[in-house]
LOSELO-237628 format. One record per atom (N, C-alpha, C, O): x, y, z. Coordinates in steps of 0.2 Angstrom, whole numbers, plus 5000, padded with zeros to 4 digits. Atoms other than C-alpha are relative to their C-alpha. Layout:
BEGIN
XYZ
...
% end
This chain:
BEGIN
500650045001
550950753904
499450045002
499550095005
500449965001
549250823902
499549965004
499449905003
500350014995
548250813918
499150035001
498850085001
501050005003
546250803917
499849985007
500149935010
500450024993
545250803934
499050014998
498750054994
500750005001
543350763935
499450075005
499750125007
500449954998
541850863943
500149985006
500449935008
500150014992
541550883962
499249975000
498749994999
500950064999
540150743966
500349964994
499949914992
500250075003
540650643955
500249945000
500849925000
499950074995
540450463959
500449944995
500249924989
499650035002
541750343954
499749925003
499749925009
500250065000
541050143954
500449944999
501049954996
500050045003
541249963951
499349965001
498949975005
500850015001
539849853943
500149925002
500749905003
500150085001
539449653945
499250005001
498950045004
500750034999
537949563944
499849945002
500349905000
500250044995
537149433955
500249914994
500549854996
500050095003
537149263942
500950005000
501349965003
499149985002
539149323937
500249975006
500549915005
499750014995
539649313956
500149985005
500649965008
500350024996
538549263967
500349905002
500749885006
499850074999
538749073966
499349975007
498850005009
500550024993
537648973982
499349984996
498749994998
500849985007
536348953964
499549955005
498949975005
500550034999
535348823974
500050005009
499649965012
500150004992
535548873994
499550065003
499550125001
500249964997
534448964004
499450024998
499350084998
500650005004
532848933995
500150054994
499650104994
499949965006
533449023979
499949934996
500149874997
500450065006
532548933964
500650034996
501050074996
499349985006
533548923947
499850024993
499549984989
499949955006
533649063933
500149974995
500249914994
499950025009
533649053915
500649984999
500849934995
499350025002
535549053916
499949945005
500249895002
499750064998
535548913929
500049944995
500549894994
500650055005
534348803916
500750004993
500949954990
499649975008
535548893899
500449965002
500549914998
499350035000
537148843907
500149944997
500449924992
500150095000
536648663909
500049974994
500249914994
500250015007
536248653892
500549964994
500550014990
499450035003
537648553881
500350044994
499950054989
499949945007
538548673869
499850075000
499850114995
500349945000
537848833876
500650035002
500850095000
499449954996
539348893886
500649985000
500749935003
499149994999
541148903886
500149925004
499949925010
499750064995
541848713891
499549985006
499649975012
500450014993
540048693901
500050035004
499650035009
500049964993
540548813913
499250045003
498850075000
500749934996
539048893926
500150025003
500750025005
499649964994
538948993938
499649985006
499250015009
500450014994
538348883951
500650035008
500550055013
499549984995
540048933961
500250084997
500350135001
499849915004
540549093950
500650015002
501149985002
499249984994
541849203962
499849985005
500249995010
500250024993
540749123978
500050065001
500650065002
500149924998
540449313982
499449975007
499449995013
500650004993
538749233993
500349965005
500049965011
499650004992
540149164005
500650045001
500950025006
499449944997
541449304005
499750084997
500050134994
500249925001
540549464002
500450025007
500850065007
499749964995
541049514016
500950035000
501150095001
499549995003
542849494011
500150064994
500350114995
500349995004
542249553995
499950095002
500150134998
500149924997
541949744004
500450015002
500650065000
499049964999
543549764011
500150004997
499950054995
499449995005
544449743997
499550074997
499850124998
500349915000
543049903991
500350055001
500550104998
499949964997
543449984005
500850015002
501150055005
499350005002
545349954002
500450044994
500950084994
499949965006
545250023986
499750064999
499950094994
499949934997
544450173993
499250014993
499150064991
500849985007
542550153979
499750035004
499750025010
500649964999
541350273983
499249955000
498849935004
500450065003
540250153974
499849954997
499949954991
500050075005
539649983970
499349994997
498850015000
500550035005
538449913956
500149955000
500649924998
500050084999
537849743962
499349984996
498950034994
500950005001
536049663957
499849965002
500249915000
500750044998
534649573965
499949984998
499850004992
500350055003
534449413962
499349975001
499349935005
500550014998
532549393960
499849925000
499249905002
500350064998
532449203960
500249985007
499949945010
499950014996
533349213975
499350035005
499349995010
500149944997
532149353984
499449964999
499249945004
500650035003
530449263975
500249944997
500349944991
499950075001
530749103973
499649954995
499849914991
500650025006
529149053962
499950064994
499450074990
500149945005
529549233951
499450065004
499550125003
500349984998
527949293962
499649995008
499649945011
500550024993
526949293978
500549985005
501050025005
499649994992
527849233995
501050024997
501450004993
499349994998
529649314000
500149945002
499849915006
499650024995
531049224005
500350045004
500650095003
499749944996
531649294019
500949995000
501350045001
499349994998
533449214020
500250054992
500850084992
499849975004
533449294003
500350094999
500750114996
500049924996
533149474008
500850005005
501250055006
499549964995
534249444023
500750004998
501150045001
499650005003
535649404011
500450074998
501050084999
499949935003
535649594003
500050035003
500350085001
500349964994
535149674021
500949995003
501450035004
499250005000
536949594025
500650064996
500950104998
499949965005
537649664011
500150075000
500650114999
500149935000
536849834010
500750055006
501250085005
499949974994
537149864030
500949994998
501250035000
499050015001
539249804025
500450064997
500950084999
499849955004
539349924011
499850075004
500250125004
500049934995
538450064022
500550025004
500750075005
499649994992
539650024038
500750034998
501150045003
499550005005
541050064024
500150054994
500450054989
500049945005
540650224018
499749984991
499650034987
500050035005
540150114001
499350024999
498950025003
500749995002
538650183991
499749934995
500049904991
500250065004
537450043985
499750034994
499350084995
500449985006
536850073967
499849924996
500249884992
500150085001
535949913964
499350004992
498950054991
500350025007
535049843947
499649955004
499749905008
500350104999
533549723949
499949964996
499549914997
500250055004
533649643935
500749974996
500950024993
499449995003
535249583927
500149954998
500649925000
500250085002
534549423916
499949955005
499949895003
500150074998
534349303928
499449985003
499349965009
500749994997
532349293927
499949935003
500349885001
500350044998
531549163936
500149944997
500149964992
500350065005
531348983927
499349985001
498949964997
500850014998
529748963933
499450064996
498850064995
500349925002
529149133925
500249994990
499850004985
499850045008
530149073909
499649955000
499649944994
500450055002
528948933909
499450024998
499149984994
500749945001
527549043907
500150054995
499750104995
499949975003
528149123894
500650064998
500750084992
499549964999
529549243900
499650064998
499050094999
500349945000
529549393894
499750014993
499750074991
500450015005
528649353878
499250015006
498750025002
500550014998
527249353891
499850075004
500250085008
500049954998
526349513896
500050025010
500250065014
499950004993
526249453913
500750035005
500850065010
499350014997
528049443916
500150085003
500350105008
499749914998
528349653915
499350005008
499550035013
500249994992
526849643931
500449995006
500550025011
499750024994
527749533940
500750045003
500850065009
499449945000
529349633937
499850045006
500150045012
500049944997
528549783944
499949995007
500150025012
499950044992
527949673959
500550005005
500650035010
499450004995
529449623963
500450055002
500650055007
499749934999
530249803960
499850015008
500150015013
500449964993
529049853974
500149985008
499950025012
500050034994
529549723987
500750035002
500850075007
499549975000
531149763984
500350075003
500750075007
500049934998
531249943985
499849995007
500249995012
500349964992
529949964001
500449945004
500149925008
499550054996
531149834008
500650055003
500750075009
499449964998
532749934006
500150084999
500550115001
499849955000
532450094002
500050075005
500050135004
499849964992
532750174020
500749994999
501050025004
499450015000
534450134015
500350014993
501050024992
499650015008
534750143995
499550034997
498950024998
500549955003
534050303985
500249994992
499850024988
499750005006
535050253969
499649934997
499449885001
500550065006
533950123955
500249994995
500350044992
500150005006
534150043940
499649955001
499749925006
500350075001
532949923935
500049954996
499649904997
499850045005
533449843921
500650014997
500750074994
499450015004
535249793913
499949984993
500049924991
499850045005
535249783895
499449974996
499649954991
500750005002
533549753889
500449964993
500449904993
499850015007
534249733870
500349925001
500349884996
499550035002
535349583874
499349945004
499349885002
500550084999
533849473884
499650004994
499449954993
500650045006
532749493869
500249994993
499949954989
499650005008
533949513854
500449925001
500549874997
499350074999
535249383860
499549935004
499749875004
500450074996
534049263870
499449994994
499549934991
500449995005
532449293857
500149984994
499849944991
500049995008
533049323838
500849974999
500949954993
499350045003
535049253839
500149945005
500649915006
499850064994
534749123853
500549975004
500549915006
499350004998
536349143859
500150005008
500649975010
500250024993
535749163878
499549995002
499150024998
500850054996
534149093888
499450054995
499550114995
500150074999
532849053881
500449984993
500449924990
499550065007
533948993865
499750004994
499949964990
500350025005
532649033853
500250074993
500450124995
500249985003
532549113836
499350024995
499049994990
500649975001
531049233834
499950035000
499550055005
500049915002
530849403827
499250025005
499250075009
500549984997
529049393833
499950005006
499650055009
499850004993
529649333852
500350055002
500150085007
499549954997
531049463852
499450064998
499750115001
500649935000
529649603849
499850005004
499650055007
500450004996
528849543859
500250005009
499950045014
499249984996
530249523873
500150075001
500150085007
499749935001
530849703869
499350045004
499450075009
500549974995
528949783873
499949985007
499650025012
500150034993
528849673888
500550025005
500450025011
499550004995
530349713897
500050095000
500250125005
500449934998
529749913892
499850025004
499950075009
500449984994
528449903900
500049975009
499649985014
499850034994
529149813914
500550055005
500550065011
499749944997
530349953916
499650065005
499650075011
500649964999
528850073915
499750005006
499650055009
500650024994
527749983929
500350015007
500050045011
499849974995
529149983939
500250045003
500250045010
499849934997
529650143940
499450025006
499350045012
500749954998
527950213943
499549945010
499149975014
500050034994
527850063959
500550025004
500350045010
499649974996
529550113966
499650065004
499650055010
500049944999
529050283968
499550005005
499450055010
500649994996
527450233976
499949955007
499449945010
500150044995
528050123988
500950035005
501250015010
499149974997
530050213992
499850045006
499350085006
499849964993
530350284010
500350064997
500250125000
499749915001
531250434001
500050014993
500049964989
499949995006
531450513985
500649954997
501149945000
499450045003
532350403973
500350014993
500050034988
499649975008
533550423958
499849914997
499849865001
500350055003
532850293945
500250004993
500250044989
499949985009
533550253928
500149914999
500049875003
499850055007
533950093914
500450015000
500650075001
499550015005
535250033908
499949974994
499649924993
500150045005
535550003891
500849994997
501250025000
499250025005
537149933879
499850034994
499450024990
500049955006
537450073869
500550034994
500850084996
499350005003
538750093855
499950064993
499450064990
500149985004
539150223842
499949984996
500349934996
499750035005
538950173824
500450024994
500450094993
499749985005
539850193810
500149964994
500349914994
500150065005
539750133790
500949974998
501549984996
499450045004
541050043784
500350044996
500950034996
499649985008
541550143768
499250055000
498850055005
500449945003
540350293761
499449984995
499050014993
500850035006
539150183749
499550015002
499550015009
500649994996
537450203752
499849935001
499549935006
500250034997
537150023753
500250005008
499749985012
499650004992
538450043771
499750035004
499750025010
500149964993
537750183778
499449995001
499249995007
500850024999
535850123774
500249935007
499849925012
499850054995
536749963785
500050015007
499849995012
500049954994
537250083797
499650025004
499650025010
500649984997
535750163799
499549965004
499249985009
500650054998
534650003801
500449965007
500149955012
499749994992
536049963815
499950025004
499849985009
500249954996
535750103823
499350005004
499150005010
500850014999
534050073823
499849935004
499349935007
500150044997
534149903829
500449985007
500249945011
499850004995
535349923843
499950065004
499950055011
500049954995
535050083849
499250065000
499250105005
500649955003
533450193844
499349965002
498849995003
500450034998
532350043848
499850015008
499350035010
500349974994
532350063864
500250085002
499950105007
500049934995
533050253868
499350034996
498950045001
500550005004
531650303856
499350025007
499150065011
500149994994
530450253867
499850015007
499350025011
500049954992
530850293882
500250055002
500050065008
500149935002
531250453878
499750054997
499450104999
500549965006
530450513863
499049985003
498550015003
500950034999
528750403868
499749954993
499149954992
500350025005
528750303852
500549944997
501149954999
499650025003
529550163843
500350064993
500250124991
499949975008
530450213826
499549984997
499349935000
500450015005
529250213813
500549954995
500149914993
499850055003
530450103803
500249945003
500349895000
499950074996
530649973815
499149975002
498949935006
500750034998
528749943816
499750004992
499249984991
500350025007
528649943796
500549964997
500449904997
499550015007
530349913784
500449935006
500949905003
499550044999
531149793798
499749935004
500049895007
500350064996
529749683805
499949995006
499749935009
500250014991
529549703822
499349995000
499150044996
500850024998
527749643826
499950015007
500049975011
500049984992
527449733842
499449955004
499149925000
501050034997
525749643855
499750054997
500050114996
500749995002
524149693848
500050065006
500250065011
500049924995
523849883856
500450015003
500250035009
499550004996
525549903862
500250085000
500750115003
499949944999
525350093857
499950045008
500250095011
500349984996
524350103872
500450005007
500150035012
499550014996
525850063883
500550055001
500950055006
499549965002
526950213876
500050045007
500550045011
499949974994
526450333891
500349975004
500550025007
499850034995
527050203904
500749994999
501250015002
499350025004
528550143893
500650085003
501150085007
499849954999
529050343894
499950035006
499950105007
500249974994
528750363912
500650045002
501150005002
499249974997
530250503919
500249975003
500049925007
499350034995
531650443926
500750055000
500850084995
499349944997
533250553933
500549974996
500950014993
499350005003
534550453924
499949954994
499449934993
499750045003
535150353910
500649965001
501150005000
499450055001
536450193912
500349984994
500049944991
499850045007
537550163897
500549955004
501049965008
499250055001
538650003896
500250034993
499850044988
499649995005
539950033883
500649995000
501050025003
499350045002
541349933876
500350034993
500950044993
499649985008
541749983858
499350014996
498749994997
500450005002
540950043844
499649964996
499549914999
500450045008
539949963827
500250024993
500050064990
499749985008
540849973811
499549964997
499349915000
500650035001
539449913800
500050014992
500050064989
500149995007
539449863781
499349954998
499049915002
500650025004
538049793769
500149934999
500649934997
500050035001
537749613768
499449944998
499249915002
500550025002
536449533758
499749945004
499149935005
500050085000
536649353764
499850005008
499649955011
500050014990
536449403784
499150005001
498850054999
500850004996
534549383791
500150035006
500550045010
500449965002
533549483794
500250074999
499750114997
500049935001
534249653792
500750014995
500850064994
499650005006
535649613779
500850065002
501150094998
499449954998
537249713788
500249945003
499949885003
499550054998
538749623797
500450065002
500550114998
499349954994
540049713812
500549974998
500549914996
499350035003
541749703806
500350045006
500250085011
499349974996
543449733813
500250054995
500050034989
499749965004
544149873804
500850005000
501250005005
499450024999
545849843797
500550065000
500550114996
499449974997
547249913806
499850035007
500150085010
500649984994
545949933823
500549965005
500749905005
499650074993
546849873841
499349995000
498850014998
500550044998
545849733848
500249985005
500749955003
500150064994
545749643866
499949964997
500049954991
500050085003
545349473867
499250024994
499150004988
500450045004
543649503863
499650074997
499150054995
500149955004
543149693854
500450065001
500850085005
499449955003
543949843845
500250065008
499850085012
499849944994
544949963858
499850074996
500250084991
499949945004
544150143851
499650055005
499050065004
500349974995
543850263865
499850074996
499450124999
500449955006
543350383851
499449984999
499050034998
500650015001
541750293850
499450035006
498950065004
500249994995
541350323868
499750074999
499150094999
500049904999
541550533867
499249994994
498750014995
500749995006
540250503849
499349995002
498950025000
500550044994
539050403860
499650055003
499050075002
500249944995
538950543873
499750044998
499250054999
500249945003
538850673861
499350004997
498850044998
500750025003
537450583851
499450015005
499050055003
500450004995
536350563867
500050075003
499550095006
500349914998
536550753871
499550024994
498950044995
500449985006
536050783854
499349984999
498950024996
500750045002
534550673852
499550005006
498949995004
500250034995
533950643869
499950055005
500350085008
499949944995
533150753882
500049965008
499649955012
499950054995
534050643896
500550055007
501050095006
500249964995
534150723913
501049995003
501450045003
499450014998
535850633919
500549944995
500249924990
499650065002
537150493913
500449965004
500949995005
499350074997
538050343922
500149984995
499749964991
499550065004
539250253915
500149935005
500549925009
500050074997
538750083921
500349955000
500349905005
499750094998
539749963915
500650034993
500450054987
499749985008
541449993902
500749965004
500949975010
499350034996
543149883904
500349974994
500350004988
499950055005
543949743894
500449945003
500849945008
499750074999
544549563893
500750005000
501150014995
498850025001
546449543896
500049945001
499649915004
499650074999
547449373896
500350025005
500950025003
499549994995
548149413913
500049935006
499549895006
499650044996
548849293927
500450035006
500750095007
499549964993
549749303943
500749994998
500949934996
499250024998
551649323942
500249965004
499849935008
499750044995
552849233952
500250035006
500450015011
500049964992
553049373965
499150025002
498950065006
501149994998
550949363964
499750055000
499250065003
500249955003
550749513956
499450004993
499549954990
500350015007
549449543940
500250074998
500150125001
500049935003
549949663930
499850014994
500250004989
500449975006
548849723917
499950064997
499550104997
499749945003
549649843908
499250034994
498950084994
500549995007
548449833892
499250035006
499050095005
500549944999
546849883904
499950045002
499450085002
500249934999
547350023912
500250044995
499950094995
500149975006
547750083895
499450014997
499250064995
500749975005
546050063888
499750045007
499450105006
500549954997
545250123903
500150075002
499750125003
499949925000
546250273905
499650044994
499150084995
500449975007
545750313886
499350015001
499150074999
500649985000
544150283889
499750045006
499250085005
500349954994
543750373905
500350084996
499950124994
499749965005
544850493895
499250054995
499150114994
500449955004
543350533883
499450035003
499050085002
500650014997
542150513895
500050105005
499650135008
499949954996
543050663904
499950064993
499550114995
500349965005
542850763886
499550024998
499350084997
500949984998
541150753885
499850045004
499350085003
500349954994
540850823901
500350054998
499950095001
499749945002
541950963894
499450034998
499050075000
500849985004
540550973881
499350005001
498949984997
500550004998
539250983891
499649935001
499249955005
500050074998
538650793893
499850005006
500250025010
499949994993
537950783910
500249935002
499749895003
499650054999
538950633914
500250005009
500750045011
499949984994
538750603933
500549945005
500649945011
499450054995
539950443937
500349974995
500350004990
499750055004
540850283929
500049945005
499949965011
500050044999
540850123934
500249944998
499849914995
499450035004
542350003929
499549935001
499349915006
500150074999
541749833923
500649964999
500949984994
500449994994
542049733933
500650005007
501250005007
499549994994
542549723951
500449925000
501049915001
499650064999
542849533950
500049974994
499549974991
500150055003
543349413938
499449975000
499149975006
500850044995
541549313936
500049964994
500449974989
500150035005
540749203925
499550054993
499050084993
500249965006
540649283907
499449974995
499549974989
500750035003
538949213902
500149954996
500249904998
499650055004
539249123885
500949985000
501049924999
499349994998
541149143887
500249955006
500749935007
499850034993
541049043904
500650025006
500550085009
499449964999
542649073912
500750044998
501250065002
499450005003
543749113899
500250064999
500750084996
499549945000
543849283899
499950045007
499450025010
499949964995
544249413914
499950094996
500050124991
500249945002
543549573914
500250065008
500250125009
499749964995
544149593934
500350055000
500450074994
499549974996
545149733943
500449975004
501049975006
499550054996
545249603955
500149924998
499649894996
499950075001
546049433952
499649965003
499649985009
500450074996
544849263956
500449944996
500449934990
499650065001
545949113958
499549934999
499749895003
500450035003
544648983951
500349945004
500049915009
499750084997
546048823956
500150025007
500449975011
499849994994
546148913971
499850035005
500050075008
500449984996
544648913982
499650084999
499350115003
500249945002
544249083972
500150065003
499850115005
499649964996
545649173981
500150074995
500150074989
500049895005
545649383976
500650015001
500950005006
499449954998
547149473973
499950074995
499750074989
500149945004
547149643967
500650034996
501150064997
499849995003
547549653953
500550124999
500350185002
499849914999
548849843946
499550024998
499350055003
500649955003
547349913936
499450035008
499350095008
500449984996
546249903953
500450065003
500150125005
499549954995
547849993961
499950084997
499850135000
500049955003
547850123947
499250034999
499250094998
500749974998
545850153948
499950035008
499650075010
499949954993
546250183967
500150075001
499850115004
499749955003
547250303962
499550084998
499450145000
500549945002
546150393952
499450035004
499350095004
500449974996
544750393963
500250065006
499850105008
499549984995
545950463976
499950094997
499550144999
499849945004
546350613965
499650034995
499950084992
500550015005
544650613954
500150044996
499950094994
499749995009
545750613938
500749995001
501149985006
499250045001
547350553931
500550054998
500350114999
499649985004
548750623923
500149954992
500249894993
500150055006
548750543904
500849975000
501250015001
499450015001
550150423902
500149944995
499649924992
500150075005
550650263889
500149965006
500749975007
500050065000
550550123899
500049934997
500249885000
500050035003
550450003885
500050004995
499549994992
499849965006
551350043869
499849964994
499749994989
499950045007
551149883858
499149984998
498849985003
500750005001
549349853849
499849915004
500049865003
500250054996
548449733860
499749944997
499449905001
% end
């Protein structure tokens, strides 16, 4: 068997996010998020599910870090809940909110556990959403505000940053497909959205830095995938390319290069704010790292009848699939490669990459989840290729650590390591996959094996 070990330093993860896990949505002077308001909504999520209870993570974290430091993580990716923390989106701190995280941090510290925390990770304010969101230029201020309390808060303790989760899917999925908060369809919103949460990035960086107790490592994340046309015709690959462009170049572009595409500000309609050129240097302020989440790629053919950009994602036939996208850890290595290529990007975490299994406890209380150490071996697999090929790829981070609430999905899919009993007080068991990520960090690298022979 053909045995692959990683570099020295390098940091092995799991990620969750605060609305997903947390639970406790209305205690301790925490006001209610876009998803609290979204959930509530009839028809928006999976069987009504929300995440007013989630995995209750805000009365068993502590639980919740043992099992970490059970399974031996170097490091965890959690995020600030900013309605918890600023409860009006702005102006007065809660304190029990802070001292929730100060919990936290101090637990993960006392546990050898590195914090690498996100402060944003969808769940803006409603109060802020009232005001426009992030259609509103305010919104990226207050952002950076809050960054700042944030940080000179904790960073005598936490040198690792991201400030944003995902940017693309609060303005694309919430803005122009309404598919999560605010619900609307709006090309001119989602532009508008999209530069706001830029420059929200931007403000904050340049506040962190000027308010952090120690040098701090600072990066985005974005949901990054490679793409690929469908067939060879030029209408497919033109489909491809405008994919490309609409998932991924809009924002690396940007914040790398300092500019949008020039085809996304003429041939595809984005109406940026009125002087939003004047934003670019802030938008591209340095930052030490990039975060990719990444699941599978984009196979991408021509479709006239699709608004506004006339393409459609297929499955490609004879492709494995999870419950819910294609298994192709080949996409991953194209990803990397691309971003070396194109990008003059300093480092890389791998923020967030996992998949949904149909799993369950057995009758001796075991879960055994054959199919996802399959995909994840694979794909840490490419992720170790890359770094072959020079990629500076400096961690991974399995999403996720817990079972949690899957936003529109509600509860019905698992993306855990570790099992949450739902009917059963939201009892954890760890699941194999977690056992065999133990493993790996143990030995920082596998020996390649089939765990999972039949297509998924």
């Amino acid at each position: 068997m053909m045995e692959i070990s990683f570099p020295d330093g390098f940091l092995w993860g799991a990620s969750t996010a605060a609305y997903q896990i947390e639970g406790g949505w209305n205690e301790d002077g925490r006001s209610p998020s876009t998803w609290d308001t979204f959930s509530k909504l009839p028809g928006k999520v999976y069987h009504g599910h929300t995440g007013d209870v989630a995995a209750d993570h805000y009365h068993r974290w502590r639980e919740d870090v043992s099992l970490m430091k059970q399974l031996g993580l170097p490091a965890y990716r959690f995020s600030f809940s900013w309605p918890r923390i600023l409860p009006a989106g702005t102006g007065t701190i809660n304190p029990k909110g802070l001292d929730f995280y100060d919990r936290l941090v101090d637990e993960l510290l006392k546990n050898d556990i590195k914090p690498f925390p996100t402060l944003f990770h969808w769940d803006l304010p409603q109060v802020l959403e009232d005001k426009g969101g992030w259609t509103n230029r305010e919104t990226a201020k207050h952002f950076a505000d809050y960054a700042g309390i944030v940080v000179e808060h904790f960073s005598d303790r936490i040198n690792n940053w991201i400030t944003i989760n995902e940017p693309w899917v609060v303005a694309i999925m919430g803005h122009l497909e309404g598919v999560f908060p605010p619900g609307v369809q709006d090309q001119g919103m989602a532009a508008s959205a999209i530069h706001h949460l830029l420059l929200g990035h931007g403000l904050a960086v340049q506040t962190m830095r000027a308010v952090a107790r120690q040098p701090l490592q600072i990066g985005i994340t974005l949901n990054l995938s490679s793409v690929e046309s469908a067939t060879k015709s030029p209408e497919d690959q033109k489909a491809a390319h405008t994919n490309d462009l609409h998932l991924n170049r809009i924002f690396l572009d940007p914040l790398f290069l300092g500019k949008y595409p020039d085809e996304i500000t003429t041939t595809m309609g984005f109406i940026f704010p009125e002087g939003y050129e004047k934003d670019y240097p802030t938008i591209s302020t340095q930052t030490e790292f990039l975060g990719i989440n990444n699941y599978f790629r984009n196979v991408v053919r021509f479709n006239a009848s699709i608004e506004p950009f006339h393409y459609e994602t297929i499955q490609p036939e004879g492709s494995t699939y999870s419950e819910m996208w294609e298994f192709n850890p080949n996409g991953m290595y194209d990803l990397l490669i691309r971003l070396k290529r194109d990008y003059p990007i300093k480092a890389i975490y791998i923020t967030e990459n996992g998949t949904a299994i149909t799993d369950g406890v057995d009758a001796d209380g075991r879960v055994r989840d054959s199919r996802r150490i399959q995909y994840l071996q694979d794909y840490i697999s490419s992720v170790h290729q890359a770094i072959q090929n020079g990629v500076p790829v400096k961690g991974y981070f399995v999403w996720s650590l817990l079972d949690n609430f899957e936003w529109a999905q509600g509860y019905s899919r698992r993306f855990g390591i570790i099992f949450v009993d739902y009917e059963n007080n939201c009892k954890r068991i760890i699941k194999d996959s977690a056992r065999w990520y133990s493993q790996v960090i143990r030995q920082n690298g596998f020996k390649l094996k089939t765990y999972y022979a039949e297509p998924f």
